[in-house]
PyMOL Python script that loads the backbone (N, CA, C, O; Angstrom):
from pymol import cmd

cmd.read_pdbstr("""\
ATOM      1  N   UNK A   1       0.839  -1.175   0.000  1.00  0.00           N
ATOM      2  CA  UNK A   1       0.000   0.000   0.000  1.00  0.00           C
ATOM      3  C   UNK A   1       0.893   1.250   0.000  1.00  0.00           C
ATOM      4  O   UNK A   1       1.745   1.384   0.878  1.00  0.00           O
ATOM      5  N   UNK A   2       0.732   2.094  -0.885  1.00  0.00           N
ATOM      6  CA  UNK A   2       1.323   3.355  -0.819  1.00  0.00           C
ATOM      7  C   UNK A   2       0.837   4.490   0.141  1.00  0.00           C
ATOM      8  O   UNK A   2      -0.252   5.058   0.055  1.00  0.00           O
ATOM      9  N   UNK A   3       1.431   4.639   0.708  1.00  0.00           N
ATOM     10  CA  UNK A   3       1.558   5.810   1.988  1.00  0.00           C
ATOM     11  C   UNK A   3       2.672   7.163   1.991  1.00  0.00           C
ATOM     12  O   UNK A   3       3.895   7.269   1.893  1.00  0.00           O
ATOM     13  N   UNK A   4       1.389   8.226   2.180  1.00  0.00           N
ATOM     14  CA  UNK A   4       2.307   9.407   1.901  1.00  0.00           C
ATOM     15  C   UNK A   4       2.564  10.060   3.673  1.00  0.00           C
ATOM     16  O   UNK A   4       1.590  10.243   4.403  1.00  0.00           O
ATOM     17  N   UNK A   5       3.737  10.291   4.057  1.00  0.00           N
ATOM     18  CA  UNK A   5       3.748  10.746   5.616  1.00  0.00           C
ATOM     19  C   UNK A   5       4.956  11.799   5.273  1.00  0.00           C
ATOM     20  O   UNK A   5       5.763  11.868   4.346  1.00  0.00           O
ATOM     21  N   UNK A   6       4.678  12.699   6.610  1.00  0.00           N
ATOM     22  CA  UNK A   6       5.645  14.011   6.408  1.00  0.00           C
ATOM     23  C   UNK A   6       6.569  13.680   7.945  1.00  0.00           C
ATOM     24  O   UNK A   6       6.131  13.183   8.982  1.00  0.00           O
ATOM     25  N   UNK A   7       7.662  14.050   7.705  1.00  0.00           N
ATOM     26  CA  UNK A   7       8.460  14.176   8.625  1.00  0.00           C
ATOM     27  C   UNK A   7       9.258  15.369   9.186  1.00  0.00           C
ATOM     28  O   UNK A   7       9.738  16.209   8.425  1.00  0.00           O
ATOM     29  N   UNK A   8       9.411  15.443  10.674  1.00  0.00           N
ATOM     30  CA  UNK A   8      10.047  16.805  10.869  1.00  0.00           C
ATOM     31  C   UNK A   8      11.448  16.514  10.992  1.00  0.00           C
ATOM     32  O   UNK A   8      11.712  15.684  11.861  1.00  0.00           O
ATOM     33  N   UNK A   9      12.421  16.990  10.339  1.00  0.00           N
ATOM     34  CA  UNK A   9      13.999  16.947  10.825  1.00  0.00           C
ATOM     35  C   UNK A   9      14.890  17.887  10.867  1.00  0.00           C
ATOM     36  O   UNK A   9      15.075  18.923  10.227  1.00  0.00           O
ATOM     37  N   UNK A  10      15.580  17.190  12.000  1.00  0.00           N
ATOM     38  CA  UNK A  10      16.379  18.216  13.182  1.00  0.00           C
ATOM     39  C   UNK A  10      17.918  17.942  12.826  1.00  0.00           C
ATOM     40  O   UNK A  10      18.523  16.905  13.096  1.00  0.00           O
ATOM     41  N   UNK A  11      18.420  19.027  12.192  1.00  0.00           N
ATOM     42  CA  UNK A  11      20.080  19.286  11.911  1.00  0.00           C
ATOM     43  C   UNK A  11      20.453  19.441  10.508  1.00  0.00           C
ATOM     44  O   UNK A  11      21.478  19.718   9.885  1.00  0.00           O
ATOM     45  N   UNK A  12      19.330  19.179  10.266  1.00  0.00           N
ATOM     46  CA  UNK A  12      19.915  20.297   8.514  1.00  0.00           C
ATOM     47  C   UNK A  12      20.349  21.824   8.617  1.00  0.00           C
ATOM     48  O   UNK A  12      19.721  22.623   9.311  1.00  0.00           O
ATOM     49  N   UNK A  13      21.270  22.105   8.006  1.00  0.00           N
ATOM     50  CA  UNK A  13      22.159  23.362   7.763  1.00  0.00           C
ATOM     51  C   UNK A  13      21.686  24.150   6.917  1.00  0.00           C
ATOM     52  O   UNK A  13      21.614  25.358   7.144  1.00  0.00           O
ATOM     53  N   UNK A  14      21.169  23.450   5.482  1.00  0.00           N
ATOM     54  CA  UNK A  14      21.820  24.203   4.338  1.00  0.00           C
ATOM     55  C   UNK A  14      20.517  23.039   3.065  1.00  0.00           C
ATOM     56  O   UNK A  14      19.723  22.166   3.413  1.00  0.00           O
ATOM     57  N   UNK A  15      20.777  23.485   1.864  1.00  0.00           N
ATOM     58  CA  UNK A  15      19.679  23.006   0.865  1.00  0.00           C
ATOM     59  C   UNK A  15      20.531  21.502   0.799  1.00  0.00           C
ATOM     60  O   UNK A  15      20.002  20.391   0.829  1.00  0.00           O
ATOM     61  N   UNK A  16      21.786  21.754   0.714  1.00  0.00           N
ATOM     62  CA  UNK A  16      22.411  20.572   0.499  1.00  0.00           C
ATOM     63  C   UNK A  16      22.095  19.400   0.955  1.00  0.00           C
ATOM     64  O   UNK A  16      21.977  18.297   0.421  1.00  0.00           O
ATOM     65  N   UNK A  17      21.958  19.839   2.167  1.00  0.00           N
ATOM     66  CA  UNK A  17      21.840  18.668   3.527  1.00  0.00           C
ATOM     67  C   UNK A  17      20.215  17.829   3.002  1.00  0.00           C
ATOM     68  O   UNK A  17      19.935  16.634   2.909  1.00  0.00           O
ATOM     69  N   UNK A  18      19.333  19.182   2.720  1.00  0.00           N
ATOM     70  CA  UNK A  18      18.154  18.512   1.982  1.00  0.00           C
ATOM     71  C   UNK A  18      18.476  17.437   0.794  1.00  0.00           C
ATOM     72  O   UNK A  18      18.271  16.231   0.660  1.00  0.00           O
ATOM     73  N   UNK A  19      19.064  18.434   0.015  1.00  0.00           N
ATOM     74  CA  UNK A  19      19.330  17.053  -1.604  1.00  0.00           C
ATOM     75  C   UNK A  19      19.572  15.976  -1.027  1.00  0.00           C
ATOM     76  O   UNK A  19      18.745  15.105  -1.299  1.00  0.00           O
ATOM     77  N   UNK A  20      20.960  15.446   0.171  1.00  0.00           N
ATOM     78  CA  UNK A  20      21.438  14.412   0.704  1.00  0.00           C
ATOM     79  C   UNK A  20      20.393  13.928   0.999  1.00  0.00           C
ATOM     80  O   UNK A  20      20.116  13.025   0.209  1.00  0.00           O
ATOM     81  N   UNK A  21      19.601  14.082   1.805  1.00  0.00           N
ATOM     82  CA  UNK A  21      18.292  13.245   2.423  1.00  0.00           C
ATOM     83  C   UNK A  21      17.779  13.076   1.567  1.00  0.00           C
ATOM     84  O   UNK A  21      17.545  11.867   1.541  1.00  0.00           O
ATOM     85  N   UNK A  22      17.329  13.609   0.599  1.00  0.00           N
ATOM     86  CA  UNK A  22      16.032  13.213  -0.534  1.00  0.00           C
ATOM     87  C   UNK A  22      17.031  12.490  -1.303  1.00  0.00           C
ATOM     88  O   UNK A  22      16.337  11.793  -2.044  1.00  0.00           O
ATOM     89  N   UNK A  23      18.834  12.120  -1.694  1.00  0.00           N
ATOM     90  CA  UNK A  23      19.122  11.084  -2.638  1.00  0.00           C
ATOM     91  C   UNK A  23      19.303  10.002  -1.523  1.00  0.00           C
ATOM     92  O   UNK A  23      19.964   9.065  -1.971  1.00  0.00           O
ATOM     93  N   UNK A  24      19.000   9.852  -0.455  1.00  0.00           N
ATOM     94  CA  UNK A  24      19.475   8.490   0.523  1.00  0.00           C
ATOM     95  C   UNK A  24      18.156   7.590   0.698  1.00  0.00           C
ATOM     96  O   UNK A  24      18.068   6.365   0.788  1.00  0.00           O
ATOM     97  N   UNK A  25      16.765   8.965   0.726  1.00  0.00           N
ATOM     98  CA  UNK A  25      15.757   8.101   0.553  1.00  0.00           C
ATOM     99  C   UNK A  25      15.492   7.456  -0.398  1.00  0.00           C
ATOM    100  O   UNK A  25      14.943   6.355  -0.417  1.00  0.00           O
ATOM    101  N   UNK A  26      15.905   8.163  -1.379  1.00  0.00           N
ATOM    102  CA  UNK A  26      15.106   7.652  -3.123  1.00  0.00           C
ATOM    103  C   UNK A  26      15.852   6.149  -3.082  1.00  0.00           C
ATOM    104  O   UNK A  26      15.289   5.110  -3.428  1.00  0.00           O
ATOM    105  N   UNK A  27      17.223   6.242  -2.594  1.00  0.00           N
ATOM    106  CA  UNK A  27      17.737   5.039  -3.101  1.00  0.00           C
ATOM    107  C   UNK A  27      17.350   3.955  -2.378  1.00  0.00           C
ATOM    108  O   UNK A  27      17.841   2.834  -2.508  1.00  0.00           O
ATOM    109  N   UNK A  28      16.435   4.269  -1.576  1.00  0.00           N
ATOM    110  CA  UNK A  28      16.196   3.070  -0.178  1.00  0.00           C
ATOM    111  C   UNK A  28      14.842   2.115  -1.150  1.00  0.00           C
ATOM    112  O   UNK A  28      14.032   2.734  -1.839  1.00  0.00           O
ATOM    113  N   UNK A  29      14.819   0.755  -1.046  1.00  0.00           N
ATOM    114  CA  UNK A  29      14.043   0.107  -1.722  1.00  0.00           C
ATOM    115  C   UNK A  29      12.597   0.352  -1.012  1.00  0.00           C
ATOM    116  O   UNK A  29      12.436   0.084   0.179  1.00  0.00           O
ATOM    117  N   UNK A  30      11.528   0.894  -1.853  1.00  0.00           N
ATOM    118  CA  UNK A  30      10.548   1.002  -1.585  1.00  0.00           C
ATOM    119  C   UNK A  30       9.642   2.590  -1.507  1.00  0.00           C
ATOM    120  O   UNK A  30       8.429   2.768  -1.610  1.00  0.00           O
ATOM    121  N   UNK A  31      10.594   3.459  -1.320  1.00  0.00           N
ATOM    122  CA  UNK A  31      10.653   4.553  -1.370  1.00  0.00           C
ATOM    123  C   UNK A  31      10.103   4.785  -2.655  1.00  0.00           C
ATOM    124  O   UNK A  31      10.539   4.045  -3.538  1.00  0.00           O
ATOM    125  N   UNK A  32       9.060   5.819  -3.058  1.00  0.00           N
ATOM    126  CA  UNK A  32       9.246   6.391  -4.709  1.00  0.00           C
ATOM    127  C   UNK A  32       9.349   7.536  -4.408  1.00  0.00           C
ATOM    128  O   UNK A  32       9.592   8.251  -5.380  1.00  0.00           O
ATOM    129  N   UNK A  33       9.290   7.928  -3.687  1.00  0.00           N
ATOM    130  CA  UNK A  33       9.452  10.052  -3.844  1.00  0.00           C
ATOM    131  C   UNK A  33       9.830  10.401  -2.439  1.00  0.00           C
ATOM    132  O   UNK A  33       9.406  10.009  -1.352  1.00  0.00           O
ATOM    133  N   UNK A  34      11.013  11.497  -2.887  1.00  0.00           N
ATOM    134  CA  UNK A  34      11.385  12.253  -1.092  1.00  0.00           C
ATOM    135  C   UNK A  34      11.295  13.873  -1.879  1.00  0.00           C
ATOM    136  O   UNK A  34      11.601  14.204  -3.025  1.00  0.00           O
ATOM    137  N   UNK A  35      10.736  14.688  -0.711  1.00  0.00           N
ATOM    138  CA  UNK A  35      10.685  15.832  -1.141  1.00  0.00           C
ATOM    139  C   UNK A  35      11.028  16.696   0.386  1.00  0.00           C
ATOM    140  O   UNK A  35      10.449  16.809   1.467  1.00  0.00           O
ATOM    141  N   UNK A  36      11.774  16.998   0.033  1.00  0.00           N
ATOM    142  CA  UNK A  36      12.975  17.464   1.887  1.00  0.00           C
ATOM    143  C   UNK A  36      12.753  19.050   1.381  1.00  0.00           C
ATOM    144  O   UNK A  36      13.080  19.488   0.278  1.00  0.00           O
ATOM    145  N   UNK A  37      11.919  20.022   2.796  1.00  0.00           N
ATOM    146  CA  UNK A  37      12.265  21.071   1.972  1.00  0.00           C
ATOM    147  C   UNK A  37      12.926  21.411   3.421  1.00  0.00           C
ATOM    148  O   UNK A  37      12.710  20.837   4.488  1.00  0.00           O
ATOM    149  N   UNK A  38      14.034  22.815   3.081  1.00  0.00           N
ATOM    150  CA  UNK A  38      15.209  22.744   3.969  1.00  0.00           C
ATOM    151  C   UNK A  38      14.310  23.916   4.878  1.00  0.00           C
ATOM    152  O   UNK A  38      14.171  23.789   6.095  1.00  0.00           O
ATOM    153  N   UNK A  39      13.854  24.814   4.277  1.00  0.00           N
ATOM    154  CA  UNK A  39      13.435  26.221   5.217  1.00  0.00           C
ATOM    155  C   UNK A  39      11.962  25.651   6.468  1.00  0.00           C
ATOM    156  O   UNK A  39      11.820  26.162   7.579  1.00  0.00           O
ATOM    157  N   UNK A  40      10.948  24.409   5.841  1.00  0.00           N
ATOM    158  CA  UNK A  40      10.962  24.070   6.800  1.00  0.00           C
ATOM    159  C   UNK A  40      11.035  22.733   8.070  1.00  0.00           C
ATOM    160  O   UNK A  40      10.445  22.167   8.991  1.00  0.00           O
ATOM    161  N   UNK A  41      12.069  22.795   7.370  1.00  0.00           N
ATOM    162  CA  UNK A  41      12.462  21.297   8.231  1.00  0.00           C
ATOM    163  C   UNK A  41      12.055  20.492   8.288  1.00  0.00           C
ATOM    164  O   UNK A  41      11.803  20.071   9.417  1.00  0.00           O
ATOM    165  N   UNK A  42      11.725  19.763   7.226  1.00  0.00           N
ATOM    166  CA  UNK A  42      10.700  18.553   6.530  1.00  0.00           C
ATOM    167  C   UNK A  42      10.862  17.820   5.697  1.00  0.00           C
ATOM    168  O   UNK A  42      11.653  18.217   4.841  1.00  0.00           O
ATOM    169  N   UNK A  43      10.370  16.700   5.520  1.00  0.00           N
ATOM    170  CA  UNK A  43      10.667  15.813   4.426  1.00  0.00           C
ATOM    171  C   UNK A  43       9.005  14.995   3.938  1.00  0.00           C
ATOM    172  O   UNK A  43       8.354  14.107   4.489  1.00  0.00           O
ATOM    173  N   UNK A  44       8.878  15.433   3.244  1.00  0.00           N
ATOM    174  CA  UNK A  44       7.427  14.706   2.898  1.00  0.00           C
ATOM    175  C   UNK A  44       7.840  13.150   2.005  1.00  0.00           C
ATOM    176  O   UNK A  44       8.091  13.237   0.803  1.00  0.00           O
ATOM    177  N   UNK A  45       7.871  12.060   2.558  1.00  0.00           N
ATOM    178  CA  UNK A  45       7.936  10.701   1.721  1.00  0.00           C
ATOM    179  C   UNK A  45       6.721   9.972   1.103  1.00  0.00           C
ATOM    180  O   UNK A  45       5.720   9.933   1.818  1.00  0.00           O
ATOM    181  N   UNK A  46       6.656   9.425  -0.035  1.00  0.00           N
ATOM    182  CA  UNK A  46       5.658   8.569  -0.487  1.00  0.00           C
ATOM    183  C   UNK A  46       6.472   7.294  -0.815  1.00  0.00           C
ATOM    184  O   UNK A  46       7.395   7.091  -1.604  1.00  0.00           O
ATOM    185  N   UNK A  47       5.865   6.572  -0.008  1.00  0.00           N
ATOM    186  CA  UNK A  47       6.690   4.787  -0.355  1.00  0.00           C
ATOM    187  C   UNK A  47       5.625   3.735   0.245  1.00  0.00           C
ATOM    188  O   UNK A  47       4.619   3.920   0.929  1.00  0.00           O
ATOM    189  N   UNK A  48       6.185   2.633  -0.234  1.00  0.00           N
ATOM    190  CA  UNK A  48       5.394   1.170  -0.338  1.00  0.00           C
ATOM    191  C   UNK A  48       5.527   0.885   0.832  1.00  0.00           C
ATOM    192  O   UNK A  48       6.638   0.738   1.341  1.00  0.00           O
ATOM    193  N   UNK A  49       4.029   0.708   1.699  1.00  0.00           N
ATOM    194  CA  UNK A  49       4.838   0.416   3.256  1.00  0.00           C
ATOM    195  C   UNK A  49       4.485  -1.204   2.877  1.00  0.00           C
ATOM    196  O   UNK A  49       3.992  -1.720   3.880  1.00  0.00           O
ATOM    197  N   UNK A  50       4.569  -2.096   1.842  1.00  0.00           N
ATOM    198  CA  UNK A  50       4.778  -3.478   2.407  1.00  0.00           C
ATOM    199  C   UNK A  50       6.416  -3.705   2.052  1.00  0.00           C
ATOM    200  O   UNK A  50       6.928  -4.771   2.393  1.00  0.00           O
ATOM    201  N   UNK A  51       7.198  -2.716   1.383  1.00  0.00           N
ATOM    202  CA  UNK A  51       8.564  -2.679   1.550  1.00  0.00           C
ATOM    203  C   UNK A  51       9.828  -1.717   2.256  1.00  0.00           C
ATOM    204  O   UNK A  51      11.043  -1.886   2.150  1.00  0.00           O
ATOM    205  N   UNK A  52       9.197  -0.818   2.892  1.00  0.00           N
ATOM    206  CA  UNK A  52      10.023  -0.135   4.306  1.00  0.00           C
ATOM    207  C   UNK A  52       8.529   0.170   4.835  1.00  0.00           C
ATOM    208  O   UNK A  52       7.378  -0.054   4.460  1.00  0.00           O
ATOM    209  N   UNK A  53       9.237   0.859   6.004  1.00  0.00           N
ATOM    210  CA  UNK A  53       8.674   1.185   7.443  1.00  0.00           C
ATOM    211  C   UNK A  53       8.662   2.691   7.866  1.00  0.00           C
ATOM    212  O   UNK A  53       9.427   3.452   7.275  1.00  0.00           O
ATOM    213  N   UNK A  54       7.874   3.152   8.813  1.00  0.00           N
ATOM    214  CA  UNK A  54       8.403   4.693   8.669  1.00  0.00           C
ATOM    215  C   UNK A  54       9.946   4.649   9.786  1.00  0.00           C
ATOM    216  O   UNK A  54      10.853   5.482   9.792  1.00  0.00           O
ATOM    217  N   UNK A  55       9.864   3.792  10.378  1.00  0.00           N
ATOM    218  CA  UNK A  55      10.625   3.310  11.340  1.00  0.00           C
ATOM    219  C   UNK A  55      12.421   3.284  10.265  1.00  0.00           C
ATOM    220  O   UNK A  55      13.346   4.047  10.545  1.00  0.00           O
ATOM    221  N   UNK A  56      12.467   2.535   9.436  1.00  0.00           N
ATOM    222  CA  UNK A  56      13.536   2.043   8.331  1.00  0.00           C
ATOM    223  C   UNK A  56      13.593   3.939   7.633  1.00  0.00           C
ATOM    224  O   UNK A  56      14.696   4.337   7.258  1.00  0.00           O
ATOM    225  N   UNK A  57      12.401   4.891   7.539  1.00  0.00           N
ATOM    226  CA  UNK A  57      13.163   6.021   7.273  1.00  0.00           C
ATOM    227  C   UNK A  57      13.524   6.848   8.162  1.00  0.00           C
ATOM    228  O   UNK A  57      14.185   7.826   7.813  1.00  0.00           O
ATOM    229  N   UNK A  58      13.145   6.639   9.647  1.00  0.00           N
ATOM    230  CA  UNK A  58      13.883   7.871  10.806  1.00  0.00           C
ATOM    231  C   UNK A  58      15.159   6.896  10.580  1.00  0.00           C
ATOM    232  O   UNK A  58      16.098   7.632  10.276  1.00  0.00           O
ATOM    233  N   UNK A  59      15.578   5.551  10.603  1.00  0.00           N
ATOM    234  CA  UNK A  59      16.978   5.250  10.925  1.00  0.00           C
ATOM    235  C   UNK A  59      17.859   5.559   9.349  1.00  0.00           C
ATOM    236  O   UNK A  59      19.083   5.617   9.232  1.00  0.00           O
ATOM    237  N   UNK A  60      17.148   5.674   8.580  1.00  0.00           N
ATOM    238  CA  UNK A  60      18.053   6.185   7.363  1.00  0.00           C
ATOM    239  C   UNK A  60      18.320   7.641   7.396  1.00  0.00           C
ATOM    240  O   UNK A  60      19.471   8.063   7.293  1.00  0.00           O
ATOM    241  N   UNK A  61      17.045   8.620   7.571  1.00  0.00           N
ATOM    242  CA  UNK A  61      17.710   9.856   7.883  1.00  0.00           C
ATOM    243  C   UNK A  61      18.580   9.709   8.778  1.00  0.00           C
ATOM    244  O   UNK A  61      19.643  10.236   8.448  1.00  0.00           O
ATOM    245  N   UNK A  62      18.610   9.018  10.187  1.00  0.00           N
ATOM    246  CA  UNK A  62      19.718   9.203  11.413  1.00  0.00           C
ATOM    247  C   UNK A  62      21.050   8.952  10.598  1.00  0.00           C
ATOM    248  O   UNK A  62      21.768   9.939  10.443  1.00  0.00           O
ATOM    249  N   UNK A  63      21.523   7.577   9.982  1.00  0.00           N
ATOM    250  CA  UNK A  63      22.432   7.236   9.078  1.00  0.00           C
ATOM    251  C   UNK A  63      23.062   8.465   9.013  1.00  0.00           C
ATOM    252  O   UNK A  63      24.125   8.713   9.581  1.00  0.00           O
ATOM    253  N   UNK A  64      22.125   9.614   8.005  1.00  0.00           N
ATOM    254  CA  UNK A  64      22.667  10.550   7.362  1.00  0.00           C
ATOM    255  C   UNK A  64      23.566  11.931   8.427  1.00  0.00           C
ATOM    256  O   UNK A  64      24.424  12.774   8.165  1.00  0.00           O
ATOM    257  N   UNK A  65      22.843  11.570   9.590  1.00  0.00           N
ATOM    258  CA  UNK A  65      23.273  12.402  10.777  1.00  0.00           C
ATOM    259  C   UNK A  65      22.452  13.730  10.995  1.00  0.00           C
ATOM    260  O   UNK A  65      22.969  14.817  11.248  1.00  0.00           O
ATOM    261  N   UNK A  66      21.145  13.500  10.866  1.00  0.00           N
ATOM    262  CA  UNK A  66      20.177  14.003  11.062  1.00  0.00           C
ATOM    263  C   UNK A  66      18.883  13.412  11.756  1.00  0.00           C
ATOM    264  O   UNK A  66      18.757  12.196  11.610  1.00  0.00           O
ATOM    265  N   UNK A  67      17.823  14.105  12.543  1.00  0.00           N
ATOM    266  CA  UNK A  67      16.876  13.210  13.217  1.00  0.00           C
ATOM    267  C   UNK A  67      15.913  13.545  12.880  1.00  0.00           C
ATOM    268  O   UNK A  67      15.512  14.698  12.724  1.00  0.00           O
ATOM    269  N   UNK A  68      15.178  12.165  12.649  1.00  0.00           N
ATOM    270  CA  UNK A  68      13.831  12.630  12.120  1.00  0.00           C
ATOM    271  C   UNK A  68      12.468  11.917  12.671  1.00  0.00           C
ATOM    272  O   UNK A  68      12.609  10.957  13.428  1.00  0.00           O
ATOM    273  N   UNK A  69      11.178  12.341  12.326  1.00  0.00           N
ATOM    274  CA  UNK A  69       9.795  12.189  13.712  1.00  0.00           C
ATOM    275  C   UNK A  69       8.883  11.849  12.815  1.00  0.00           C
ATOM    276  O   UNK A  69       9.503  11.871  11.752  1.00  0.00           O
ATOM    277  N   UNK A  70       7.806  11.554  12.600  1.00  0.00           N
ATOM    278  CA  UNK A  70       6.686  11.828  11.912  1.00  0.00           C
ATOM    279  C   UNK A  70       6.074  12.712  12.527  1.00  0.00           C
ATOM    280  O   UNK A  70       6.010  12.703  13.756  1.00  0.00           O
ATOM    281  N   UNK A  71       5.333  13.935  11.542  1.00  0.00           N
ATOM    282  CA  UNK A  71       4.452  14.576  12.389  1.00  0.00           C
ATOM    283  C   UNK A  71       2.754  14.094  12.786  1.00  0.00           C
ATOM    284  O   UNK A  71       1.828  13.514  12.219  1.00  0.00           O
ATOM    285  N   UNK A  72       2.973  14.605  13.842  1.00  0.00           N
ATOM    286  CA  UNK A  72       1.428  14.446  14.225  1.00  0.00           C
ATOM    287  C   UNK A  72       1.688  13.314  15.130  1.00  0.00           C
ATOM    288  O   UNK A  72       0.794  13.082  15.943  1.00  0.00           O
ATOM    289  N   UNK A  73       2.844  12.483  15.155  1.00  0.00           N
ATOM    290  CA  UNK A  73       2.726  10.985  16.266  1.00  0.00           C
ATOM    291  C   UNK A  73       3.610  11.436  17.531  1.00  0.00           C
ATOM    292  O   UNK A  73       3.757  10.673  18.485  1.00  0.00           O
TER     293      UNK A  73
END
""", "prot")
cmd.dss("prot")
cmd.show_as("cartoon", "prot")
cmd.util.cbc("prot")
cmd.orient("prot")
């Protein structure tokens, strides 16, 4: 089932830091779209939750050295 969820994340700098997150998600299997915007500290994902978890994307953003929440949970 495709599921769209937004996330808040904590330690981005710069737009860059966004691109990084949106190419670490894309490449994660299951993922089809990351859209990280940097000004406000967010990442909106759409992916297959019978192949990741929202769980499998806070530990991939962490990976990246950034932390990330779902909002609203």
């Amino acid at each position: 089932m495709v599921k769209k969820v937004l996330f808040k994340i904590i330690g981005m700098h710069c737009t860059s830091c966004a691109m990084n997150i949106d190419g670490e998600l894309e490449d994660t299997e299951g993922v089809i779209e990351s859209n990280t915007n940097y000004a406000r500290q967010q990442t909106e994902v759409k992916f297959d939750s019978d192949k990741v978890t929202d769980d499998k994307i806070v530990k991939t953003v962490k990976s990246l050295g950034y932390s990330a929440e779902p909002v609203g949970k």
